[in-house]
N, C-alpha and C positions, 0 to 999 in steps of 0.2 A: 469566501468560498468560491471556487470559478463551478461554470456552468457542467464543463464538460473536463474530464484528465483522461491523458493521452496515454495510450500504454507504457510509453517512458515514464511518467510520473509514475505510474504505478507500479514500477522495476525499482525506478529510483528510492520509492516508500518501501518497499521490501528487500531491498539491499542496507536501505537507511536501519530498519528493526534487526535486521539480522546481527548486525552491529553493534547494536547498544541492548540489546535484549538477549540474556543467554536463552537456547531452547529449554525444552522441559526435560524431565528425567525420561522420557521414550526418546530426547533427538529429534526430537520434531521441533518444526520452529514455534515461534513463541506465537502466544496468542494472534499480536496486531499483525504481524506479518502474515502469519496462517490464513487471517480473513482479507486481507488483498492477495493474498497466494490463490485465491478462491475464483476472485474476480479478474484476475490475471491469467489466471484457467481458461476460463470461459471465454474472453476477450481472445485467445488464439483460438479454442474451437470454434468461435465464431465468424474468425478473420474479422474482429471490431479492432479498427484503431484509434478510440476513444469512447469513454462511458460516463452518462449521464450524472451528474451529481446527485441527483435526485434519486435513482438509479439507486445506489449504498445503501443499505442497513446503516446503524446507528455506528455500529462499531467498527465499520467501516470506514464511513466516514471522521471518526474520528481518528485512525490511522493515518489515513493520509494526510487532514489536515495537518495532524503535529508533525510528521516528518517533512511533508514541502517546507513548513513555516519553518523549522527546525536548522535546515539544509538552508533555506533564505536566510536567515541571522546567520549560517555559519559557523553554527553550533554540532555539523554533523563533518566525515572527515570526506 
Protein backbone atom coordinates (compact mmCIF):
# COMPACT_ATOMS: atom_id res chain seq x y z
CA UNK A 1 0.00 0.00 0.00
CA UNK A 2 1.87 3.54 -0.75
CA UNK A 3 1.56 6.13 1.85
CA UNK A 4 -0.04 8.82 -0.15
CA UNK A 5 -2.12 8.47 -4.14
CA UNK A 6 -2.18 11.06 -6.44
CA UNK A 7 -5.27 12.37 -8.02
CA UNK A 8 -4.14 10.35 -11.10
CA UNK A 9 -4.25 7.20 -9.38
CA UNK A 10 -7.38 7.99 -8.30
CA UNK A 11 -8.83 8.76 -12.09
CA UNK A 12 -6.89 5.92 -13.15
CA UNK A 13 -8.82 3.51 -10.24
CA UNK A 14 -12.11 4.99 -11.53
CA UNK A 15 -11.58 4.70 -15.15
CA UNK A 16 -10.00 1.08 -14.25
CA UNK A 17 -14.04 0.10 -12.38
CA UNK A 18 -15.93 1.76 -14.81
CA UNK A 19 -14.50 -0.69 -17.21
CA UNK A 20 -14.81 -4.00 -15.78
CA UNK A 21 -17.72 -3.23 -13.47
CA UNK A 22 -21.21 -2.66 -15.33
CA UNK A 23 -23.19 0.40 -13.39
CA UNK A 24 -26.22 -0.48 -11.53
CA UNK A 25 -29.93 -0.46 -12.88
CA UNK A 26 -30.19 3.67 -11.83
CA UNK A 27 -26.59 4.21 -14.38
CA UNK A 28 -24.86 5.04 -11.62
CA UNK A 29 -21.54 3.78 -11.42
CA UNK A 30 -20.86 0.71 -9.62
CA UNK A 31 -20.13 0.44 -6.21
CA UNK A 32 -15.90 0.72 -6.17
CA UNK A 33 -15.91 3.38 -8.37
CA UNK A 34 -18.70 5.29 -6.71
CA UNK A 35 -16.46 5.39 -3.55
CA UNK A 36 -13.29 6.92 -5.21
CA UNK A 37 -15.77 8.97 -7.27
CA UNK A 38 -16.42 10.33 -3.70
CA UNK A 39 -12.87 10.99 -2.88
CA UNK A 40 -12.06 12.33 -6.23
CA UNK A 41 -14.78 14.95 -5.41
CA UNK A 42 -13.49 16.26 -2.57
CA UNK A 43 -9.64 16.16 -3.77
CA UNK A 44 -10.90 19.02 -6.58
CA UNK A 45 -12.94 20.82 -4.02
CA UNK A 46 -10.21 20.97 -2.08
CA UNK A 47 -7.56 21.63 -4.66
CA UNK A 48 -5.55 18.31 -2.92
CA UNK A 49 -3.25 16.74 -5.31
CA UNK A 50 -2.89 13.81 -3.24
CA UNK A 51 -4.61 11.85 -0.24
CA UNK A 52 -3.46 10.04 2.56
CA UNK A 53 -3.83 6.25 2.56
CA UNK A 54 -4.86 6.28 5.86
CA UNK A 55 -7.23 8.87 4.90
CA UNK A 56 -9.86 5.84 2.88
CA UNK A 57 -12.46 4.03 4.47
CA UNK A 58 -12.16 0.36 4.18
CA UNK A 59 -13.86 0.27 0.89
CA UNK A 60 -11.98 2.54 -0.43
CA UNK A 61 -9.15 1.48 -0.01
CA UNK A 62 -9.91 -1.57 -1.19
CA UNK A 63 -10.78 -0.06 -4.69
CA UNK A 64 -7.72 1.33 -5.40
CA UNK A 65 -5.65 -1.08 -4.11
CA UNK A 66 -7.00 -3.78 -6.64
CA UNK A 67 -7.23 -1.51 -9.53
CA UNK A 68 -3.39 0.03 -9.22
CA UNK A 69 -2.33 -3.70 -8.58
CA UNK A 70 -4.73 -4.77 -11.42
CA UNK A 71 -3.43 -2.06 -14.08
CA UNK A 72 0.38 -3.14 -12.71
CA UNK A 73 -0.01 -6.98 -13.73
CA UNK A 74 -1.52 -5.59 -16.88
CA UNK A 75 -4.49 -7.09 -16.35
CA UNK A 76 -6.57 -3.83 -17.04
CA UNK A 77 -6.74 -2.31 -20.72
Amino acid sequence: MKANYSIADIEQAINYWTSHQAADSNLSLCPSARALANVYGEMIYRRETSVAADALNGEQSQAIETALHQMELGLAP
